[in-house]
C-alpha atoms as a printed R data frame, in Angstrom:
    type eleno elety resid chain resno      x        y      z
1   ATOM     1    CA   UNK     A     1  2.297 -118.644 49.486
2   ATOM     2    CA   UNK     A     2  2.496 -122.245 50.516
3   ATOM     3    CA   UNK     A     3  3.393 -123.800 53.548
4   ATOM     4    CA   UNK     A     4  7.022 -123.858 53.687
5   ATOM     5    CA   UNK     A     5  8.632 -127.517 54.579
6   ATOM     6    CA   UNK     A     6 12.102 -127.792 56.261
7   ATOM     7    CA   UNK     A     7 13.790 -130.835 55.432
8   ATOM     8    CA   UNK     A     8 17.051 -131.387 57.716
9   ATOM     9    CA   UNK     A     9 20.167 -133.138 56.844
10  ATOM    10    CA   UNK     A    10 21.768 -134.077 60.065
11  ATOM    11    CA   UNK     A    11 25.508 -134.001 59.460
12  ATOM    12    CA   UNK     A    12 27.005 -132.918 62.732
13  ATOM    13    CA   UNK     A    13 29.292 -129.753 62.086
14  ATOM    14    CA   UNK     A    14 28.121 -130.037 58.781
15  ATOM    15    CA   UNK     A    15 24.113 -130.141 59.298
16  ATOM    16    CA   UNK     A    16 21.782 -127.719 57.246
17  ATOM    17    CA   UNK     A    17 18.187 -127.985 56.021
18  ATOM    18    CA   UNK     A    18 16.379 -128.120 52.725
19  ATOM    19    CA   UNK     A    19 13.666 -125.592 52.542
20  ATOM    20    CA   UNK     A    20 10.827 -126.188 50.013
21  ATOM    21    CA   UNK     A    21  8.247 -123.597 49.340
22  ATOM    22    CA   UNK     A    22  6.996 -121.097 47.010
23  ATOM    23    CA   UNK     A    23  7.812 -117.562 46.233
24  ATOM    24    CA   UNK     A    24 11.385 -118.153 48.467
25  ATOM    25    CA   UNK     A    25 13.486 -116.430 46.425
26  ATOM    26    CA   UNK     A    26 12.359 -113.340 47.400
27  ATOM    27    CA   UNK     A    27 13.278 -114.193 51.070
28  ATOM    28    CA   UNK     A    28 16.599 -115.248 49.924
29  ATOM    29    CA   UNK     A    29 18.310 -112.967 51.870
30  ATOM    30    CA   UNK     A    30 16.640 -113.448 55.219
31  ATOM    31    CA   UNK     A    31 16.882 -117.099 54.756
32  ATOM    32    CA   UNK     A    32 20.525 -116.854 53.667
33  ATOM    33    CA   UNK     A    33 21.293 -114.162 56.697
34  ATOM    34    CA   UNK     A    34 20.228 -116.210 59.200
35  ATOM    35    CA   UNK     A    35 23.218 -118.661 59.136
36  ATOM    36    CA   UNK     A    36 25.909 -116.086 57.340
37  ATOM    37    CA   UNK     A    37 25.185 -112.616 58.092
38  ATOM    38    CA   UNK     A    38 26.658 -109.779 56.163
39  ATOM    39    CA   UNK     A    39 29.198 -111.429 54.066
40  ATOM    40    CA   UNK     A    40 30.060 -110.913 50.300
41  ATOM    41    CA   UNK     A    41 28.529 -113.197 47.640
42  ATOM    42    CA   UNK     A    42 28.991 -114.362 44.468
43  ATOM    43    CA   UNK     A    43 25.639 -115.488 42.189
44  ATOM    44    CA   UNK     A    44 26.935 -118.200 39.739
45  ATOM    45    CA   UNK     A    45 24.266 -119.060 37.184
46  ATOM    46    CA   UNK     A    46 23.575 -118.967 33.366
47  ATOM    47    CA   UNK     A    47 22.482 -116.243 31.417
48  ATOM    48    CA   UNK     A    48 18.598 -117.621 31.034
49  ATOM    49    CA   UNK     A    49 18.133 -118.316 34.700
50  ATOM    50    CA   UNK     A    50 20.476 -115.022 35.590
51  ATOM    51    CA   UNK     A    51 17.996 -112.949 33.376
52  ATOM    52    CA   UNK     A    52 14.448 -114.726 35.036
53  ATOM    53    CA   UNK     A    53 15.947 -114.803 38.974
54  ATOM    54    CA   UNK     A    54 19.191 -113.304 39.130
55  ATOM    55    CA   UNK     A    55 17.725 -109.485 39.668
56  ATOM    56    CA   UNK     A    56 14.998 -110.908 42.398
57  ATOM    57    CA   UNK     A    57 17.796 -112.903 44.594
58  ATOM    58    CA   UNK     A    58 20.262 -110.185 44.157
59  ATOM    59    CA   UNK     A    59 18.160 -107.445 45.489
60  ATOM    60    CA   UNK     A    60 16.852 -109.928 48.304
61  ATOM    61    CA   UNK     A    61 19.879 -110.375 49.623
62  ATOM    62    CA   UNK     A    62 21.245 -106.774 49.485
63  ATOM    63    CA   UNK     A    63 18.623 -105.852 51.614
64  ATOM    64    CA   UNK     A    64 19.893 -108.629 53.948
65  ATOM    65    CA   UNK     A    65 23.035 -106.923 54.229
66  ATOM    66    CA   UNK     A    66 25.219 -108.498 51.859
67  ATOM    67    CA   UNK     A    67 27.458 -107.073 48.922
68  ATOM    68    CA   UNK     A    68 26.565 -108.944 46.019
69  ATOM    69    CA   UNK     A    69 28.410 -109.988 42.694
70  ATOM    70    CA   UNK     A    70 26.888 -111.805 39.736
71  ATOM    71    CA   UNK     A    71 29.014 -114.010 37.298
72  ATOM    72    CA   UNK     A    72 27.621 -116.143 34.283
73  ATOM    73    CA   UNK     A    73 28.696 -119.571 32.892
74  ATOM    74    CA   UNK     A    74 27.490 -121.358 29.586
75  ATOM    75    CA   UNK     A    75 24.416 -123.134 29.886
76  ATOM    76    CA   UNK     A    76 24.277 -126.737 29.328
77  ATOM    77    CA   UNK     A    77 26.170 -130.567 30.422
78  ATOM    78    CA   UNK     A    78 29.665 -129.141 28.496
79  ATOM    79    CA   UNK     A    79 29.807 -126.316 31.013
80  ATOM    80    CA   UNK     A    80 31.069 -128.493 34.061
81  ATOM    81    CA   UNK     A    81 34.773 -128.486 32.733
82  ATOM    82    CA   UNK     A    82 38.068 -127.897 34.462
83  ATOM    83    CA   UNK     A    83 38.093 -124.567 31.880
84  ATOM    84    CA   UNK     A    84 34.808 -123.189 33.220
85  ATOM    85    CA   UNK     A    85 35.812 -124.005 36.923
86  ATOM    86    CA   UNK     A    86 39.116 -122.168 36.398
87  ATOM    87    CA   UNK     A    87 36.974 -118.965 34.562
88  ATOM    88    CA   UNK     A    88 35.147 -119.189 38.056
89  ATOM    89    CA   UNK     A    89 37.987 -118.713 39.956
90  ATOM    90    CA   UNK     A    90 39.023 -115.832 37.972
91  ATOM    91    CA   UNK     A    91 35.549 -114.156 39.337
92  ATOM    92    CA   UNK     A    92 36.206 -115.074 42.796
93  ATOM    93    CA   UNK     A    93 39.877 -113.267 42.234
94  ATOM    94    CA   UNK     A    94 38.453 -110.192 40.655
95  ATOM    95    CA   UNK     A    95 35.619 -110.212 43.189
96  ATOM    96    CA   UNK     A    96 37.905 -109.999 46.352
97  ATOM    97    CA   UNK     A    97 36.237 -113.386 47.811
98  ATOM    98    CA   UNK     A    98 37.935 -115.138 51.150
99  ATOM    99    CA   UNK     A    99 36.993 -117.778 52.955
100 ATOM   100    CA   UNK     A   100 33.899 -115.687 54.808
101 ATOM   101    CA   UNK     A   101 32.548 -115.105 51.168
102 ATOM   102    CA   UNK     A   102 29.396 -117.393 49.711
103 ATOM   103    CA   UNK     A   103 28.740 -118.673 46.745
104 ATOM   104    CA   UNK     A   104 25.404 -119.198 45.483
105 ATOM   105    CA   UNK     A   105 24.912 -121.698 43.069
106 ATOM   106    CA   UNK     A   106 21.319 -120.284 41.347
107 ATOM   107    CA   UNK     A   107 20.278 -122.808 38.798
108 ATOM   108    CA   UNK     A   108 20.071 -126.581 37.506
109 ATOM   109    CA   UNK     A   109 22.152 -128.897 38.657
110 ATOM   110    CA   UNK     A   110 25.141 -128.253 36.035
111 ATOM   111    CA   UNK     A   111 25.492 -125.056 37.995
112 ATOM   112    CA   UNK     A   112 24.894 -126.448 41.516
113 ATOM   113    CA   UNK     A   113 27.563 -129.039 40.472
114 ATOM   114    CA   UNK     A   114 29.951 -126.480 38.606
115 ATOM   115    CA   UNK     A   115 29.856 -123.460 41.260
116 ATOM   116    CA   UNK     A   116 29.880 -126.514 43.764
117 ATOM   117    CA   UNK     A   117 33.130 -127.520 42.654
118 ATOM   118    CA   UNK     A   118 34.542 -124.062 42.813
119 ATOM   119    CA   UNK     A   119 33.170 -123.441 45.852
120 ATOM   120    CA   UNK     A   120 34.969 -126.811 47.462
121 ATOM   121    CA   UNK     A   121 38.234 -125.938 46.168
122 ATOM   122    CA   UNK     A   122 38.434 -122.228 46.007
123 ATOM   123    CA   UNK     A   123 41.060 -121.464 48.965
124 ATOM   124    CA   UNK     A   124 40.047 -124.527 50.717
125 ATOM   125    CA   UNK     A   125 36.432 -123.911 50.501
126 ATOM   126    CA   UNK     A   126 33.986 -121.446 50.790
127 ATOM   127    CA   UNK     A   127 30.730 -121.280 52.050
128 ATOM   128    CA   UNK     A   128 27.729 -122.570 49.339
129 ATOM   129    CA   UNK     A   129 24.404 -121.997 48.850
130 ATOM   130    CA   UNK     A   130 22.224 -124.017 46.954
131 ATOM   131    CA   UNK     A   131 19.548 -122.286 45.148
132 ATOM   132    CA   UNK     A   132 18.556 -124.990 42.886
133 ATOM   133    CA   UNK     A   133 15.792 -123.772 39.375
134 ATOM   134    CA   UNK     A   134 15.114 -126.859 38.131
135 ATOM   135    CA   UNK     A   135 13.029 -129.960 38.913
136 ATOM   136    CA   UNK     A   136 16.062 -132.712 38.995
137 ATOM   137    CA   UNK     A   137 18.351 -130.148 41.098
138 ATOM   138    CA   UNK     A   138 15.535 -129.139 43.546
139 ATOM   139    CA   UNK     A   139 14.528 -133.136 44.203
140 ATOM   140    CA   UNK     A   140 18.164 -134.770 43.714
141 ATOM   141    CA   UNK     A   141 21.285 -132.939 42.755
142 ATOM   142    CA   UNK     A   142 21.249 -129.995 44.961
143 ATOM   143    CA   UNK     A   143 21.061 -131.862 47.702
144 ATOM   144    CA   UNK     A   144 23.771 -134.590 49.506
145 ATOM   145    CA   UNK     A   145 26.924 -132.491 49.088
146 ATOM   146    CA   UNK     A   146 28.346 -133.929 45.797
147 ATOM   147    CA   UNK     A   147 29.585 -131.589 43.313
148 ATOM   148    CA   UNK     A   148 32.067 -132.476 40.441
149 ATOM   149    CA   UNK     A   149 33.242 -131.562 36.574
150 ATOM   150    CA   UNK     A   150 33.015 -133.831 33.865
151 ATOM   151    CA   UNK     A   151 36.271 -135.122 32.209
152 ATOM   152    CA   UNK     A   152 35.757 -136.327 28.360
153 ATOM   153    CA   UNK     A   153 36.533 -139.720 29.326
154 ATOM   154    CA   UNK     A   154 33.578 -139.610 31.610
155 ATOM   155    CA   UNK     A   155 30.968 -137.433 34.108
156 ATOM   156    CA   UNK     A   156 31.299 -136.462 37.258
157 ATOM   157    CA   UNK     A   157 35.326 -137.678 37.481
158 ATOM   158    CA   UNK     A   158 36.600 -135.247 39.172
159 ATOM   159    CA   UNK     A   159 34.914 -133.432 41.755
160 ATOM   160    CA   UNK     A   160 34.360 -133.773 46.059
161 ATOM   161    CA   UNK     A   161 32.050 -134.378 48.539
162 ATOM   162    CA   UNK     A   162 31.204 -130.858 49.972
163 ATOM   163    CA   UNK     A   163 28.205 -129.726 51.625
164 ATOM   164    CA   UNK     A   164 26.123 -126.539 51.065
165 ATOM   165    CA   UNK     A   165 25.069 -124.499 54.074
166 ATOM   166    CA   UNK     A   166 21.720 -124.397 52.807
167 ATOM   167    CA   UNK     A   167 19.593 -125.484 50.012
168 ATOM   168    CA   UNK     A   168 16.471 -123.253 49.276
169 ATOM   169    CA   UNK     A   169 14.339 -124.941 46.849
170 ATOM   170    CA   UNK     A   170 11.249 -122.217 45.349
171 ATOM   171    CA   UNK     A   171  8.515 -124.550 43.564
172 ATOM   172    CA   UNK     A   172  7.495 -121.671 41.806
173 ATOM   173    CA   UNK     A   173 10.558 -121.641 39.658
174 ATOM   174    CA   UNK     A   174  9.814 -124.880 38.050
175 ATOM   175    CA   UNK     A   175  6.745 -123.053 36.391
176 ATOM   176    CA   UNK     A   176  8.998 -121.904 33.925
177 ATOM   177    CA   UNK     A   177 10.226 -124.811 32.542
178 ATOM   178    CA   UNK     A   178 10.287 -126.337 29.403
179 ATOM   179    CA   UNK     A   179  8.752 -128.991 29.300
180 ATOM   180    CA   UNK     A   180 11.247 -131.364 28.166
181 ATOM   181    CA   UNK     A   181 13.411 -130.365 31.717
182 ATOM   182    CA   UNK     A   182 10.423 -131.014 33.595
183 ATOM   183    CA   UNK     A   183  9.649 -134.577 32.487
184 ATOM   184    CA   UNK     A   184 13.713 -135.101 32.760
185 ATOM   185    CA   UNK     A   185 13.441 -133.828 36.164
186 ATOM   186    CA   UNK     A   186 10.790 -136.571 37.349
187 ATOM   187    CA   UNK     A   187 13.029 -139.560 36.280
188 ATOM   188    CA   UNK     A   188 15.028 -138.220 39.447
189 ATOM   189    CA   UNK     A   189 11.692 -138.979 41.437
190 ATOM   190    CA   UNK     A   190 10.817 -142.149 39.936
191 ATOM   191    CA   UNK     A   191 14.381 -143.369 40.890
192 ATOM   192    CA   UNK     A   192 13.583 -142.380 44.602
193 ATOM   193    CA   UNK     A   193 10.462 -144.652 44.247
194 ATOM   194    CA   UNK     A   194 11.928 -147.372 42.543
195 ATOM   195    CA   UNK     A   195 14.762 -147.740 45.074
196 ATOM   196    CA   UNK     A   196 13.119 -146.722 48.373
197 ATOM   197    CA   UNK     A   197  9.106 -145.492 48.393
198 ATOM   198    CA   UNK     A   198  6.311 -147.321 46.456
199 ATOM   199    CA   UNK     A   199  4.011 -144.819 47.718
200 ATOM   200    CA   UNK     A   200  5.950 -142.080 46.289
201 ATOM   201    CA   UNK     A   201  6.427 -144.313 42.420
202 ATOM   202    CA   UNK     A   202  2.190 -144.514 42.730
203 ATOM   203    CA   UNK     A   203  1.472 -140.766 43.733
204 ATOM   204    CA   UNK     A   204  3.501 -140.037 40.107
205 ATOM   205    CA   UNK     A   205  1.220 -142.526 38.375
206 ATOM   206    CA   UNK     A   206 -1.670 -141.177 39.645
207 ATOM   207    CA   UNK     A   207 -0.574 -137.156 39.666
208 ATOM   208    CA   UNK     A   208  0.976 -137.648 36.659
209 ATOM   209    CA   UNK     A   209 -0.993 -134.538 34.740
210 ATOM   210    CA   UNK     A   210 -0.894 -132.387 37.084
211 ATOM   211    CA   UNK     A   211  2.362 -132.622 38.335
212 ATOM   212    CA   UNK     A   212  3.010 -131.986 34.498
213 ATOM   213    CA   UNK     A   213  1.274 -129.234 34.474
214 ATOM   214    CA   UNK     A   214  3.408 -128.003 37.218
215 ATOM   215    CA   UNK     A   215  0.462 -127.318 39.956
216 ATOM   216    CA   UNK     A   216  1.932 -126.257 43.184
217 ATOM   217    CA   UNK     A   217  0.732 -128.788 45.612
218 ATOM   218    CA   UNK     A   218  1.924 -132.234 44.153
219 ATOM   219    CA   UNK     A   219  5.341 -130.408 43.041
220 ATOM   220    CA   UNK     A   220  5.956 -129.580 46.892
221 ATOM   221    CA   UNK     A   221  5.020 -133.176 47.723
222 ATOM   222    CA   UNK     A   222  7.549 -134.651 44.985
223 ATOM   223    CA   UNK     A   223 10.425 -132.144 46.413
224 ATOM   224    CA   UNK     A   224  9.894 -132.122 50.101
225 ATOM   225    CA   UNK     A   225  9.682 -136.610 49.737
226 ATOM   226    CA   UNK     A   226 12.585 -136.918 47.731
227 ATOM   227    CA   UNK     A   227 14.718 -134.495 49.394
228 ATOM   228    CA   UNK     A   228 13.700 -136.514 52.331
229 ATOM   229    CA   UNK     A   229 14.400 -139.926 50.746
230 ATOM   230    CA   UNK     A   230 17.833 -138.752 50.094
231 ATOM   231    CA   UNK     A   231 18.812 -136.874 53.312
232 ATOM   232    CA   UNK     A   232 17.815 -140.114 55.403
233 ATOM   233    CA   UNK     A   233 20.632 -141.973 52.951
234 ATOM   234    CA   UNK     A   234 23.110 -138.966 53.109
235 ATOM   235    CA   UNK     A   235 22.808 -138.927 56.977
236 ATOM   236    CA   UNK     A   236 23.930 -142.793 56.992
237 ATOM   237    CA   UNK     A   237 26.495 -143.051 54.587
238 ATOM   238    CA   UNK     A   238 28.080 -139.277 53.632
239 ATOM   239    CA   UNK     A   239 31.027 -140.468 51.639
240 ATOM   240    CA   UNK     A   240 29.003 -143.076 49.288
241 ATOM   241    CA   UNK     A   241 30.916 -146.131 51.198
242 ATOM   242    CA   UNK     A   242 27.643 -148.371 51.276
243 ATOM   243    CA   UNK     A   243 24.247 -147.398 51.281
244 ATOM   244    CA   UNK     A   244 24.452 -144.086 49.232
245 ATOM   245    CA   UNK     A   245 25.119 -146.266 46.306
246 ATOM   246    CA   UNK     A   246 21.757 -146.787 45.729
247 ATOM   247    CA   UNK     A   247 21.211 -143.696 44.568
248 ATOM   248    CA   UNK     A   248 22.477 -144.284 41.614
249 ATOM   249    CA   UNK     A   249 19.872 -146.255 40.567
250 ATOM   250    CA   UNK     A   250 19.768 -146.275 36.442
251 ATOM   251    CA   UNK     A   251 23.295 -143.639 36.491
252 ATOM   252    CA   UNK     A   252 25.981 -146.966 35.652
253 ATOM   253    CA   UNK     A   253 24.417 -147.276 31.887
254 ATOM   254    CA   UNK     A   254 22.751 -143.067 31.946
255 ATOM   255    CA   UNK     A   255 26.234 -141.561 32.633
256 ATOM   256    CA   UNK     A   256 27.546 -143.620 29.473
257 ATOM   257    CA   UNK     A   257 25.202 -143.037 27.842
258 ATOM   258    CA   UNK     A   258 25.250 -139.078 28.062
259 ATOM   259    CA   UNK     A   259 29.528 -139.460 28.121
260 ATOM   260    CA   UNK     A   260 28.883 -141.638 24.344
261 ATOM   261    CA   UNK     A   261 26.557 -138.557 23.551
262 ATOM   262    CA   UNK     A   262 29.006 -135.996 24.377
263 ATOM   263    CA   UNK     A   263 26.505 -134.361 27.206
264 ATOM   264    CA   UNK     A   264 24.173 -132.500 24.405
265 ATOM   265    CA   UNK     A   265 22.488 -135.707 22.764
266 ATOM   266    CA   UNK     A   266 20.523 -136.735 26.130
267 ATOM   267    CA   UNK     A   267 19.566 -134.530 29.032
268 ATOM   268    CA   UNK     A   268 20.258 -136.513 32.439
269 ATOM   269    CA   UNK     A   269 16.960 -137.354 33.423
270 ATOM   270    CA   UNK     A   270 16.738 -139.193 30.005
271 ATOM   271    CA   UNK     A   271 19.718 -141.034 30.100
272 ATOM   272    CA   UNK     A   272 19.072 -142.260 34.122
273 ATOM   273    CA   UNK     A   273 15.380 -142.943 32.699
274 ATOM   274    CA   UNK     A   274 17.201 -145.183 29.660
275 ATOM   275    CA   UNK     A   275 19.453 -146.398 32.708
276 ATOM   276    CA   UNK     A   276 16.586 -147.595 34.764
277 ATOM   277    CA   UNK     A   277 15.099 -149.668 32.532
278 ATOM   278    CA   UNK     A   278 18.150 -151.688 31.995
279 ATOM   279    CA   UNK     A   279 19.414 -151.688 35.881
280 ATOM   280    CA   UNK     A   280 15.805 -153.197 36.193
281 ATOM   281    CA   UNK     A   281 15.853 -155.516 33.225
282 ATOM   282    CA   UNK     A   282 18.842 -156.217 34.603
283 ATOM   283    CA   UNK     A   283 17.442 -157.023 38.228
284 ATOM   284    CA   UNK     A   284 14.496 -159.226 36.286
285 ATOM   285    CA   UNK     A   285 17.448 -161.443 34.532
286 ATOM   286    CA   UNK     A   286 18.488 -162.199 38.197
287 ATOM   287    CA   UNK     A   287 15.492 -162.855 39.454
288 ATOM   288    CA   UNK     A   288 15.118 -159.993 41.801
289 ATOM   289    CA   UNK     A   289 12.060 -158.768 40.024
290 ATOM   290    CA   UNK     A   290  9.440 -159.741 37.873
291 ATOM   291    CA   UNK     A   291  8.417 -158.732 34.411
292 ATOM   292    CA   UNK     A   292  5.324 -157.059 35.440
293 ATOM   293    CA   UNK     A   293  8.095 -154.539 37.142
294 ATOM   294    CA   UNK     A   294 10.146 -153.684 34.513
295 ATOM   295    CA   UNK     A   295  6.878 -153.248 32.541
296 ATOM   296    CA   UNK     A   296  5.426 -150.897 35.165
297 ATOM   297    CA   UNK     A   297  8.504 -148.825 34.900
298 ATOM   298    CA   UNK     A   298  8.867 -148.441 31.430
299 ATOM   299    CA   UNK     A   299  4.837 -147.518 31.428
300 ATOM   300    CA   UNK     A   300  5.460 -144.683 33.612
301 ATOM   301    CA   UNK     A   301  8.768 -143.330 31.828
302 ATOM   302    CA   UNK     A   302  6.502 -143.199 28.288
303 ATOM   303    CA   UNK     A   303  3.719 -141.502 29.901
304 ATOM   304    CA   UNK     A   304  6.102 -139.072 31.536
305 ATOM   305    CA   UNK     A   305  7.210 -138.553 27.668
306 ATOM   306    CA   UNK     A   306 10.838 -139.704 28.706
307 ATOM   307    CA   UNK     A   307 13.008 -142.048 26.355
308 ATOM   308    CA   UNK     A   308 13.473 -146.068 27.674
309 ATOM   309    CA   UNK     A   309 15.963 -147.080 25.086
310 ATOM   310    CA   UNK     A   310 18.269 -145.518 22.634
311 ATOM   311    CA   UNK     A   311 20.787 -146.552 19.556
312 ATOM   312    CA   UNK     A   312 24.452 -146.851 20.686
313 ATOM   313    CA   UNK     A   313 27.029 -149.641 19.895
314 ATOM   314    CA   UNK     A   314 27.112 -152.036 22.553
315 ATOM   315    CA   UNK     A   315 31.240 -152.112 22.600
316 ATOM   316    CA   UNK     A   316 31.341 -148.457 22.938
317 ATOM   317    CA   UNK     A   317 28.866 -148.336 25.556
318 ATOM   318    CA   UNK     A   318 30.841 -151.364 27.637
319 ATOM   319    CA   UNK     A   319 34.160 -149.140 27.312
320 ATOM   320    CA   UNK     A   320 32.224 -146.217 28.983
321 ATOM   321    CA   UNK     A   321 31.300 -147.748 31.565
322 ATOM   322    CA   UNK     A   322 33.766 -149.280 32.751
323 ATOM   323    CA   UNK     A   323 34.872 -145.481 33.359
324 ATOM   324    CA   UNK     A   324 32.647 -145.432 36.091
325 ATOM   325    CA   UNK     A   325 33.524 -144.420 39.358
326 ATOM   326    CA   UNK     A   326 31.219 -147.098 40.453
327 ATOM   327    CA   UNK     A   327 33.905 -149.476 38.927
328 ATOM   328    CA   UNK     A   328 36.324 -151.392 41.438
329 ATOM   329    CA   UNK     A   329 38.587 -154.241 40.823
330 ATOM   330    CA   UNK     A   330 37.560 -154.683 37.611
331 ATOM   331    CA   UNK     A   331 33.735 -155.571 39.049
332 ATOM   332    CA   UNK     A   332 31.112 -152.817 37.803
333 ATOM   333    CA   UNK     A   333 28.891 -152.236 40.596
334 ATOM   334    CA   UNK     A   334 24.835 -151.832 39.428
335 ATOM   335    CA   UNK     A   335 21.880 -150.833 41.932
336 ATOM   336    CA   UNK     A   336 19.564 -153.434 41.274
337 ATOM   337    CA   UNK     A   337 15.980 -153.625 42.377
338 ATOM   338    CA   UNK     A   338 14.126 -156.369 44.867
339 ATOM   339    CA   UNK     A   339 10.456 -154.566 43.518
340 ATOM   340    CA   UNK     A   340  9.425 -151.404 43.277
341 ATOM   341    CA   UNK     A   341 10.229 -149.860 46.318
342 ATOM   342    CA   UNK     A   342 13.418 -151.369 47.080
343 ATOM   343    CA   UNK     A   343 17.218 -151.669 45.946
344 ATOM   344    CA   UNK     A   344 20.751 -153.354 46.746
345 ATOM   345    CA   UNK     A   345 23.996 -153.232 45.184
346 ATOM   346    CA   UNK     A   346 25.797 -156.079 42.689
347 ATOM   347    CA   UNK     A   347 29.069 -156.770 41.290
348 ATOM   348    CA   UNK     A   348 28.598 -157.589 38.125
349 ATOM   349    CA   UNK     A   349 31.741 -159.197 36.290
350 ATOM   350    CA   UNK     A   350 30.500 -160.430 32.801
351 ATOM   351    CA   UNK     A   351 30.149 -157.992 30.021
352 ATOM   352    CA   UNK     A   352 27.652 -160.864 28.464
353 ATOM   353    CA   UNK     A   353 25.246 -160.102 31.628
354 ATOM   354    CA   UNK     A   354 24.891 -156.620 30.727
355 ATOM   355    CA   UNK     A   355 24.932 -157.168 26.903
356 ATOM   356    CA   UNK     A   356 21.663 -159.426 27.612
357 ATOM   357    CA   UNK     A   357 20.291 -156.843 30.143
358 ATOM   358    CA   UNK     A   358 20.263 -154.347 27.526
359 ATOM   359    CA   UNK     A   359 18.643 -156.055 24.759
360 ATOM   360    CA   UNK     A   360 15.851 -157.117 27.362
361 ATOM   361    CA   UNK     A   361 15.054 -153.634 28.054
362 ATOM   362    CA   UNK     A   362 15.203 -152.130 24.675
363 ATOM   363    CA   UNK     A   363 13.133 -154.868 23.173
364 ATOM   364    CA   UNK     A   364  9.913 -153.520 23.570
């Protein structure tokens, strides 16, 4: 097994680490016992990942001493809905769960977002676990303490800022899978480089095959770096009030863009890639940046095998976005990049700015 990293998040009364290794799910129980001993649980995850992990977490943590219940959602974007959060509930009802009981959230990051949710609001919160399956959960999503449901106006509207008690991130689950999740899961990664570690944007350039061909040693590195790119911004601004905005590098234009697709056309690691590329042509208009930036980006993003423009009408895509919770007086707020390596936030007030950042990045 491989040297196990701990990544903390120092939160105060709210503090917990990130633990990156591989072959952790077996020691899901002791892991999970050693902050809530001998409590009821609830599993929440969908029926492919329940059917590959479900049975080895389960059993690890009944032999830590906890009674253990399994419930399934739908796979897939459409699954974070007010409906399915309500269905979760339900479980939690039939399953006897008070506010001692944990939920574990084992999957991507539309169950770590989903059970998340439930979790937060479910008699005023229960404890969560973050077992996270997938490449984008493990290195963004299951980590910071936002979880949310989608409304069909737009993603992520309704939803809190709620921290797990632990995330336990097992390298060895991203082994198995497919490919297209994988390369969705590194636009997550290049976004940490692009906004706050050059180093980290060249160690994908030059890893790139085999991190794609999901060797254990570079995977670690991605995880453990970005988990601790994004805990040193959660640790100074919790609530996204300043400084967590930058991680939302590329998401203004990639949540319209999966919202316009109706969250089955584009996974999110392809929209955000899509969104990157204009945030940074974008960026270039401004003169933040330079050409042979945007360039570099969009390089990477092809060899990855990830899309850096789509077709969508321009009037629909302006009406989505200005959905976004990122929108505030009327001024949509973009995370714009300096260079490679570093980011700020802009208010950007003409539609005719964007409408020209978008046909600079999609020209190629």
């Amino acid at each position: 097994m491989t040297t196990v990293a701990r990544v903390p998040v120092a939160l105060g009364n709210r503090s917990y680490q990130i633990i990156v290794g591989d072959g952790l799910l077996k020691q899901a129980g002791a892991l999970c016992g050693e902050l809530l001993p001998g409590r009821r649980v609830m599993i929440v995850a969908n029926p492919a990942v329940n059917c590959l992990y479900g049975t080895t977490v389960s059993t690890s943590l009944r032999k830590a001493g906890f009674q253990v219940a399994n419930t399934e959602v739908r796979a897939g974007e459409r699954a974070k809905s007010l409906r399915q959060a309500a269905g979760l509930y339900g479980a939690f009802l039939r399953n006897q769960m008070d506010r001692r009981s944990v939920v574990i959230a084992l999957g991507g990051g539309v169950i770590g977002d989903l059970a998340g949710y439930a979790a937060a609001t479910f008699l005023r919160g229960l404890p969560l676990v973050q077992i996270p399956t997938t490449l984008l959960a493990q290195v963004d999503s299951s980590v910071g303490g936002k979880v949310a449901v989608n409304l069909p106006e737009g993603k992520n509207l309704v939803g809190a800022f709620y921290q797990p008690a632990l995330v336990v991130a097992d390298v060895q689950t991203l082994k198995s899978l497919p490919a297209r999740q994988m390369r969705a899961g590194l636009a997550e990664v290049v976004k940490y480089g692009m906004i706050a570690d050059r180093e980290l944007f060249e160690y994908v350039e030059t890893r790139l095959d085999s991190i794609l061909r999901a060797e254990e040693e570079p995977l670690a590195h991605l995880v453990t770096r970005s988990c601790a790119i994004k805990a040193q911004v959660v640790e100074q601004d919790e609530r996204e009030e300043g400084m967590r905005a930058i991680l939302n590098f590329g998401h203004t234009v990639g949540h319209a863009l999966e919202t316009q697709g109706g969250y089955h056309r584009l996974l999110h690691g392809e929209a955000i890639a899509i969104g990157m590329v204009v945030a940074t042509a974008l960026s270039m208009n401004r003169g933040l940046c330079e050409r042979k930036d945007l360039d570099r980006l969009r390089t990477l993003l092809t060899r990855i095998g990830l899309p850096t423009k789509t077709s969508v009408d321009m009037n629909s895509l302006l009406r989505t976005v200005r959905y976004d919770k990122k929108v505030r007086n009327q001024m949509i707020y973009f995370v714009l990049t300096k260079r490679i390596g570093h980011a700020m936030l802009a208010a950007i007030s003409d539609p005719g700015e964007l409408r020209a950042a978008v046909r600079a990045a999609w020209s190629a």
